[in-house]
Backbone bond lengths (Angstrom), bond angles and torsions (degrees), N, CA, C in turn:
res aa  C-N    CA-C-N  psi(-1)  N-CA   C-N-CA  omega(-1)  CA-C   N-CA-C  phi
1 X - - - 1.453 - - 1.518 110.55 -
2 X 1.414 100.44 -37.75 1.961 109.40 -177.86 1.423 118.83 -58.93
3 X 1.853 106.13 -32.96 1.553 115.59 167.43 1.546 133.89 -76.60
4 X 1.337 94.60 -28.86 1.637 117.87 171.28 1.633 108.18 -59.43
5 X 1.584 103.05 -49.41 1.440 92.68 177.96 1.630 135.97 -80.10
6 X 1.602 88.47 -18.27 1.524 95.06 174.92 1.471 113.97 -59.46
7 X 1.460 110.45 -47.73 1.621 126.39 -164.97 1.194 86.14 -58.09
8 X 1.271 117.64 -39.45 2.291 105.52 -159.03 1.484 92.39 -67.84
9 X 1.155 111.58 -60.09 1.666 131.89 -179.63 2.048 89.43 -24.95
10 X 0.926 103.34 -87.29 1.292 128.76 -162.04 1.220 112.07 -57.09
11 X 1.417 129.50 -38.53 1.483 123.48 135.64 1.496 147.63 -30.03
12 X 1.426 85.54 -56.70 1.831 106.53 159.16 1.485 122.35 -61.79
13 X 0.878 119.63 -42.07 1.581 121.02 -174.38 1.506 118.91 -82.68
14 X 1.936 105.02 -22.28 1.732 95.64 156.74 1.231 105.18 -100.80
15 X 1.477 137.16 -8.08 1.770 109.04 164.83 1.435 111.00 -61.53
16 X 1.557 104.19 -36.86 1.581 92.99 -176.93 1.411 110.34 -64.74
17 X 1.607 132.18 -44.83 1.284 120.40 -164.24 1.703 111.37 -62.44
18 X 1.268 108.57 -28.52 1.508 116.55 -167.03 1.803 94.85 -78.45
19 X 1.396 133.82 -24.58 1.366 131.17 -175.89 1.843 91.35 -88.59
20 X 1.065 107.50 -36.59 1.604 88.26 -175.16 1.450 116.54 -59.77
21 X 1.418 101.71 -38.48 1.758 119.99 -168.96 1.610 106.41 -68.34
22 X 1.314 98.04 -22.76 1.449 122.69 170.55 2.052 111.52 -53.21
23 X 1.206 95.35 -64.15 1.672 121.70 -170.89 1.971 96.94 -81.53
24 X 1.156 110.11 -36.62 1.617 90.87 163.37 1.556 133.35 -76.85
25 X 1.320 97.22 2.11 1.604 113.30 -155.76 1.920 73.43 -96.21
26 X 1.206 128.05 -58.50 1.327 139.63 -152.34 1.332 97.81 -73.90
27 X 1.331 114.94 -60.16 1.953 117.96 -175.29 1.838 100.46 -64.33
28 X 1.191 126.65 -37.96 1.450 117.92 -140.43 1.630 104.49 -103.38
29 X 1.960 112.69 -12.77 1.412 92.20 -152.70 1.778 80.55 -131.69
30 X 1.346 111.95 178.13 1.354 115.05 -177.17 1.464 117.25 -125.06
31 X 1.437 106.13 16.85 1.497 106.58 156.87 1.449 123.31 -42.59
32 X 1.456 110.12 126.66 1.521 107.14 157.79 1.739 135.87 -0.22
33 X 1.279 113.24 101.55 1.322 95.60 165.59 1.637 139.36 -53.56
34 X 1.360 116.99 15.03 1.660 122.46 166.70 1.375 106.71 -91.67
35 X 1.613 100.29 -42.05 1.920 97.98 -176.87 1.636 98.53 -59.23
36 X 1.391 135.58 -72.98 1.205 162.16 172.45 2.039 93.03 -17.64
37 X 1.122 119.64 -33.92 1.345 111.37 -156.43 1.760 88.42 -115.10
38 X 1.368 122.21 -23.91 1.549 134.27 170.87 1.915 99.56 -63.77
39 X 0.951 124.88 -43.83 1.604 144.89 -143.73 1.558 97.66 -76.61
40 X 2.021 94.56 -60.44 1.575 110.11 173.18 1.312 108.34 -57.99
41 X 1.396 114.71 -43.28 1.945 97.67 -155.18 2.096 87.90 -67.27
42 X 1.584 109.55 -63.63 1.095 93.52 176.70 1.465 160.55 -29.81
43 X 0.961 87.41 -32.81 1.934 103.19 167.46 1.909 104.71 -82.80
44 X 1.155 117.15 -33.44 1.429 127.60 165.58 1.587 102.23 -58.09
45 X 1.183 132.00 -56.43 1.588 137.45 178.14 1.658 98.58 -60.64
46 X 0.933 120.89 -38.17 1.936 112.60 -163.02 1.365 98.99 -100.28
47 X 1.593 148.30 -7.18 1.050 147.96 140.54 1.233 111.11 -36.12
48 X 1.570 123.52 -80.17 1.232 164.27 143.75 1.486 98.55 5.31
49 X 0.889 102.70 -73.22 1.787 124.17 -161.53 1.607 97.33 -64.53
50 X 1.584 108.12 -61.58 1.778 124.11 -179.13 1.935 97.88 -42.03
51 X 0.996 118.36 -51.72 1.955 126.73 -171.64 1.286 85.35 -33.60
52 X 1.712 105.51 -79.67 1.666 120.39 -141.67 1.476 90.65 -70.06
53 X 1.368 139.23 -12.98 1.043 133.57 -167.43 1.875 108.32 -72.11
54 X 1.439 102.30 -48.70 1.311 132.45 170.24 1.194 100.45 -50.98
55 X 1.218 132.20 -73.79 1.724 110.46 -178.99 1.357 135.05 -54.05
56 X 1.558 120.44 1.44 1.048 103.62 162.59 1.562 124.28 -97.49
57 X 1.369 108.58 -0.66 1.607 117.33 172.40 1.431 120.91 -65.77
58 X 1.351 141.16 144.67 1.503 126.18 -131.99 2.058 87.14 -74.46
59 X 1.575 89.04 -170.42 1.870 102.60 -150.27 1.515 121.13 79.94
60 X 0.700 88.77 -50.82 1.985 97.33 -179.91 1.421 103.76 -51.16
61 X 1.554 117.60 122.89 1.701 86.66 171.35 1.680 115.59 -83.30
62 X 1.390 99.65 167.57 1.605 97.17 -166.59 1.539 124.30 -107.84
63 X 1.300 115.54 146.23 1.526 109.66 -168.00 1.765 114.98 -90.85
64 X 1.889 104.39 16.89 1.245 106.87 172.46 1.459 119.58 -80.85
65 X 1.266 112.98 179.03 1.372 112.09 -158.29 2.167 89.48 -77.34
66 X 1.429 95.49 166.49 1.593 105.54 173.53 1.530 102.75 -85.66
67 X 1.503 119.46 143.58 1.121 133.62 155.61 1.551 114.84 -47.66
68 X 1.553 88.05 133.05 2.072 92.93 -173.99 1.368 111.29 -66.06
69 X 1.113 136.29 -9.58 1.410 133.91 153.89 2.239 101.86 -144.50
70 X 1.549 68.63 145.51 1.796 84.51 -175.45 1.580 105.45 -166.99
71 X 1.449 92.49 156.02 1.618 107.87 -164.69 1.595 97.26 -87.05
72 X 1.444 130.17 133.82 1.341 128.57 151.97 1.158 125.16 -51.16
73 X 1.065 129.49 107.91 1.491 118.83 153.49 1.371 137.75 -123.23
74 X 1.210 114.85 13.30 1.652 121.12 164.48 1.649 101.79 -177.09
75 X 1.363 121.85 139.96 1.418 123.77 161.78 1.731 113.35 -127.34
76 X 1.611 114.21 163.10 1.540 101.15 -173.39 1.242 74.24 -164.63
77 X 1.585 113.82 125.35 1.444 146.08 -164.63 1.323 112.04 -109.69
78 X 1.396 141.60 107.85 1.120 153.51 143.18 1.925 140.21 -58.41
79 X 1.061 91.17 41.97 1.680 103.61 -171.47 1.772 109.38 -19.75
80 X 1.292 118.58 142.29 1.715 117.87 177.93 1.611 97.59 -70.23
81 X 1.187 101.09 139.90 1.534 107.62 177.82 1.997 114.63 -103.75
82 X 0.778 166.28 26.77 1.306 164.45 -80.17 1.815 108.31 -79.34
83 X 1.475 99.54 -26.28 1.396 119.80 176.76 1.514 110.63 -63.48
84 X 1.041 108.86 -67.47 1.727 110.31 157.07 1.306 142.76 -76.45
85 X 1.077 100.46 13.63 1.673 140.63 -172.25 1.681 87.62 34.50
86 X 0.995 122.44 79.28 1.772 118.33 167.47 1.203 94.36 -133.12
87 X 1.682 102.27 125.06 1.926 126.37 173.63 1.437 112.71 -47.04
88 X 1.282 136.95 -17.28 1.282 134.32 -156.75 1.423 119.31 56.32
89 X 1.406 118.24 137.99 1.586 130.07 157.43 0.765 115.17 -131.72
90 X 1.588 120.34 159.61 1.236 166.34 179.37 1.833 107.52 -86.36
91 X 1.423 135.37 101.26 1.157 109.69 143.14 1.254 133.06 -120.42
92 X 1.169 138.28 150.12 1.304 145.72 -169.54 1.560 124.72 -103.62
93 X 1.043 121.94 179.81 1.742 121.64 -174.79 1.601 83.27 -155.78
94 X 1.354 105.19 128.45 1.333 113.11 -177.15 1.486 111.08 -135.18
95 X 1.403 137.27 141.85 1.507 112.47 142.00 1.403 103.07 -120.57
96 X 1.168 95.35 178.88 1.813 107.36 -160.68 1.202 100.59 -105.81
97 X 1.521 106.93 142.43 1.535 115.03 -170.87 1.473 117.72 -89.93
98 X 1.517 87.50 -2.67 2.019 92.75 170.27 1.590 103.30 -81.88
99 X 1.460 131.71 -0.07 1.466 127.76 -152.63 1.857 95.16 -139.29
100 X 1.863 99.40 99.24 1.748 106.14 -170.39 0.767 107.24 61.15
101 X 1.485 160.68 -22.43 1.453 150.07 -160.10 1.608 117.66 93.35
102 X 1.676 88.98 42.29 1.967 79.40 172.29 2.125 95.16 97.62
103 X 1.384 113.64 -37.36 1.517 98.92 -159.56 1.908 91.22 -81.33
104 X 1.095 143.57 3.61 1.624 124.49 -165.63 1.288 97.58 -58.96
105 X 1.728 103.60 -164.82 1.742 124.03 178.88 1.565 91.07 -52.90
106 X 1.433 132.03 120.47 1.917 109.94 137.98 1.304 110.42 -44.88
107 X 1.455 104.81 127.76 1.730 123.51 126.83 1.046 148.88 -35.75
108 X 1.248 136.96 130.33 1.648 119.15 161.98 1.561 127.48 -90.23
109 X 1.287 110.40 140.10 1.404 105.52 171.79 1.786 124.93 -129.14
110 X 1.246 105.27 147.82 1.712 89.29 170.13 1.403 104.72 -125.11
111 X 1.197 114.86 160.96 1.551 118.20 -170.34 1.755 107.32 -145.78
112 X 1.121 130.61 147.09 1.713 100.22 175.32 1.471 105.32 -92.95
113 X 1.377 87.97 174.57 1.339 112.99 -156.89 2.052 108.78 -69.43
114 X 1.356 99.19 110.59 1.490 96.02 155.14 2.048 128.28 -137.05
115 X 0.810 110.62 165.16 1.179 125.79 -143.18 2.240 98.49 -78.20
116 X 1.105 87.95 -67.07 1.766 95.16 171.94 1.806 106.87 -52.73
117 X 1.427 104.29 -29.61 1.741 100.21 -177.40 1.618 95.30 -81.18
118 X 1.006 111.16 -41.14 1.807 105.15 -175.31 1.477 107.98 -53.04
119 X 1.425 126.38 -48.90 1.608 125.88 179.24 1.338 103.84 -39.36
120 X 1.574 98.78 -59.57 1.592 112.30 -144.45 1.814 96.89 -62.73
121 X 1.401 120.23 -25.79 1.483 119.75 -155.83 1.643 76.69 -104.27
122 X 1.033 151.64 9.60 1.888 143.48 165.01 1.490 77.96 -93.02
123 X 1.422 113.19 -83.71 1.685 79.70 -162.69 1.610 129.20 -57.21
124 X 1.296 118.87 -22.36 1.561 101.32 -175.95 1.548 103.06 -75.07
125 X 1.316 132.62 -6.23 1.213 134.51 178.92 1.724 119.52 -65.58
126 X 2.231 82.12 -55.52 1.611 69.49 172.71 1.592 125.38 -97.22
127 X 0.912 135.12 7.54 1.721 159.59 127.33 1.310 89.50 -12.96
128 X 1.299 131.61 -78.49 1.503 132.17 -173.28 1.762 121.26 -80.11
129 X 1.707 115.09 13.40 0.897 105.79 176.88 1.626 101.64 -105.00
130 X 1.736 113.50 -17.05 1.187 131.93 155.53 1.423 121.57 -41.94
131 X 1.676 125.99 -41.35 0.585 120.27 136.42 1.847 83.88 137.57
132 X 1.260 121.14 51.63 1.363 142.13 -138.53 1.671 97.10 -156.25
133 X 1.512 86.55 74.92 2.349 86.83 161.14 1.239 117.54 -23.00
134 X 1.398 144.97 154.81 0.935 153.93 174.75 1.701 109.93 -124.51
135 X 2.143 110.94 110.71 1.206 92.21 169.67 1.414 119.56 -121.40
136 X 1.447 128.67 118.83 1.329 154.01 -169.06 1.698 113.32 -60.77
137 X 1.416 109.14 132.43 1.332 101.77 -164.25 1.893 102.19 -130.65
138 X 1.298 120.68 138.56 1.673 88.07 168.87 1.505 87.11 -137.02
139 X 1.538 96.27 177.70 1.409 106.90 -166.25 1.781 88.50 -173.75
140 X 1.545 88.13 145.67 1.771 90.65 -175.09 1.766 102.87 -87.89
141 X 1.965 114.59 151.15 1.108 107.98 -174.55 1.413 111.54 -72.28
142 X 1.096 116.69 -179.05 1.873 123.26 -160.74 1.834 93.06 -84.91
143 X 1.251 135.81 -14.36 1.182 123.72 -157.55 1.812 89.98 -96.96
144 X 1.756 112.38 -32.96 0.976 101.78 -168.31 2.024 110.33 -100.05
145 X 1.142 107.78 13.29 1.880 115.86 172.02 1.253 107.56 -57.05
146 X 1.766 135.74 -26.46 1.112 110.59 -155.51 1.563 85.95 -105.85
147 X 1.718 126.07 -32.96 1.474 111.38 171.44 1.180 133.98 -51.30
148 X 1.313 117.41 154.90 1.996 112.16 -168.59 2.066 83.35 -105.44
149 X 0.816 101.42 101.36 1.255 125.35 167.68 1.924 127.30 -78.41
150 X 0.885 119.25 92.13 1.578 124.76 172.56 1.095 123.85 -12.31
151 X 1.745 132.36 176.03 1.617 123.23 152.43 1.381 110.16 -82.25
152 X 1.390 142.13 -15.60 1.304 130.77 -165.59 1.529 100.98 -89.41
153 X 1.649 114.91 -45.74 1.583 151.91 -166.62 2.213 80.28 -42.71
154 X 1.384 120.88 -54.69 1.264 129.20 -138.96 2.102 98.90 -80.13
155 X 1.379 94.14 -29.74 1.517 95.02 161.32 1.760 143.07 -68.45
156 X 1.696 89.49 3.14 1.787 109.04 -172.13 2.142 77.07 -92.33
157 X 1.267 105.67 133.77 1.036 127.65 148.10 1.761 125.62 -35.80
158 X 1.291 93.05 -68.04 1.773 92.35 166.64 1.229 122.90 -61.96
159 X 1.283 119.60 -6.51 1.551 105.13 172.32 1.549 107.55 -120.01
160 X 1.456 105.94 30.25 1.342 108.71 160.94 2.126 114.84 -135.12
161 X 1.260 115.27 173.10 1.396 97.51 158.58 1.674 95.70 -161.30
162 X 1.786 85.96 125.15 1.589 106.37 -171.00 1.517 97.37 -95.99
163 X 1.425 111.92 146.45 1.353 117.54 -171.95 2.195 104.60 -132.77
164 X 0.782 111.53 159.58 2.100 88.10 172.41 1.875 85.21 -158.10
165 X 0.943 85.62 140.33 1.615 110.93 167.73 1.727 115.71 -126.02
166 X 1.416 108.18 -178.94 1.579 99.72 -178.69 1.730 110.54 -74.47
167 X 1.465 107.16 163.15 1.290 79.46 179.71 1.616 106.75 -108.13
168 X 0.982 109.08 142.09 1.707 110.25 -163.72 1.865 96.87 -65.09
169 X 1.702 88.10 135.35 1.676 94.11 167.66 1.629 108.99 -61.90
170 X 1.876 77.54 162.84 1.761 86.82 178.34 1.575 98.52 -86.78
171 X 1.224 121.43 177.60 1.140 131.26 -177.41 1.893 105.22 -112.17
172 X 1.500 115.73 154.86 1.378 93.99 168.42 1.597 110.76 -127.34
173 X 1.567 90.30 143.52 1.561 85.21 -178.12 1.653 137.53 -55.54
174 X 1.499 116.98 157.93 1.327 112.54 -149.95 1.624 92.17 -91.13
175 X 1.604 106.42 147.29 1.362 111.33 163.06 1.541 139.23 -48.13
C-alpha cells in the first residue's frame, strides 16, 4: 500500500510540474500561438498515451495469449448482462508451469466471457477449494488448427479450449 501511494504521489507532482511548465511556456513567452496550441494538444496525447501505457505493466490483466500449461490460482466471472449490454469476462490468475513449476508471480488474464468455460472454471474452482491444485491446459479448437490466427485473435474463447484437471503432486526425493 506504502508503494502504491508513493508512485501516485510521485506521479502527481511531475504531471503537475510538467502542466505548470506548460502554463509558463503560454503566459511568459511569445511564441506563436500554433506552437503554444501544438504543445497543449501534445502533452494531452502523452498523458493519454502514458494511462494505456500503464496498463500494460504487470496487475493489469493481459490480453496475451494464456500459457499452454499454467497453475490456477484465482478466477472472477463476469456473466453478459443484456441490461447493460456488457459481453461478460472471464479473468484469471495464472502462473505458468514452464516458470518453478506453476509456483512464480500469478498473472493476470482476461478472456471473454463464455458459458462451457464458466462451468469448467466452477468446477476447477471448487476442486481447489477442496484443496486440489488446479492444472490448466489450452489447446486451439479443431475448427480453428487450420486458421493462422493472431496474438490478440487467441484471447477469444472460441478459438481456444481450456480444460484443468488436478494437478498431480510432486513427489519427494528418497533419502
Amino acid at each position: 500500500m506504502h508503494d502504491t501511494f508513493t508512485s501516485i504521489l510521485i506521479l502527481s507532482i511531475s504531471y503537475t510540474l510538467v502542466a505548470c511548465v506548460l502554463v509558463i511556456i503560454h503566459m511568459r513567452t511569445s511564441l506563436h500561438w500554433g506552437i503554444k496550441s501544438s504543445l497543449t494538444l501534445g502533452m494531452a496525447l502523452f498523458y493519454i498515451m502514458h494511462y494505456y501505457g500503464l496498463k500494460q505493466l504487470p496487475g493489469w490483466p493481459s490480453h496475451e495469449e494464456l500459457p499452454s500449461e499454467f497453475r490456477l490460482v484465482a478466477a472472477q466471472i463476469y456473466e453478459p448482462n443484456p441490461i447493460t449490454q456488457h459481453p461478460g469476462h472471464i479473468y484469471l490468475w495464472v502462473s505458468s508451469m514452464h516458470d518453478d513449476i506453476g509456483l512464480s508471480t500469478p498473472q493476470a488474464f482476461v478472456l471473454d466471457y463464455n458459458g462451457t468455460l464458466h462451468t469448467n472454471i466452477n468446477q476447477a474452482l471448487n476442486r481447489m477449494k477442496s484443496g486440489k491444485p488446479q492444472l490448466g491446459t489450452t489447446s486451439e479448437n479443431e475448427t480453428q488448427r487450420n486458421k493462422q490466427t493472431t496474438r490478440r485473435d487467441m484471447t477469444s474463447v472460441a478459438d481456444m479450449k481450456i480444460t484443468f484437471e488436478d494437478l498431480p503432486s510432486r513427489l519427494l526425493p528418497e533419502k
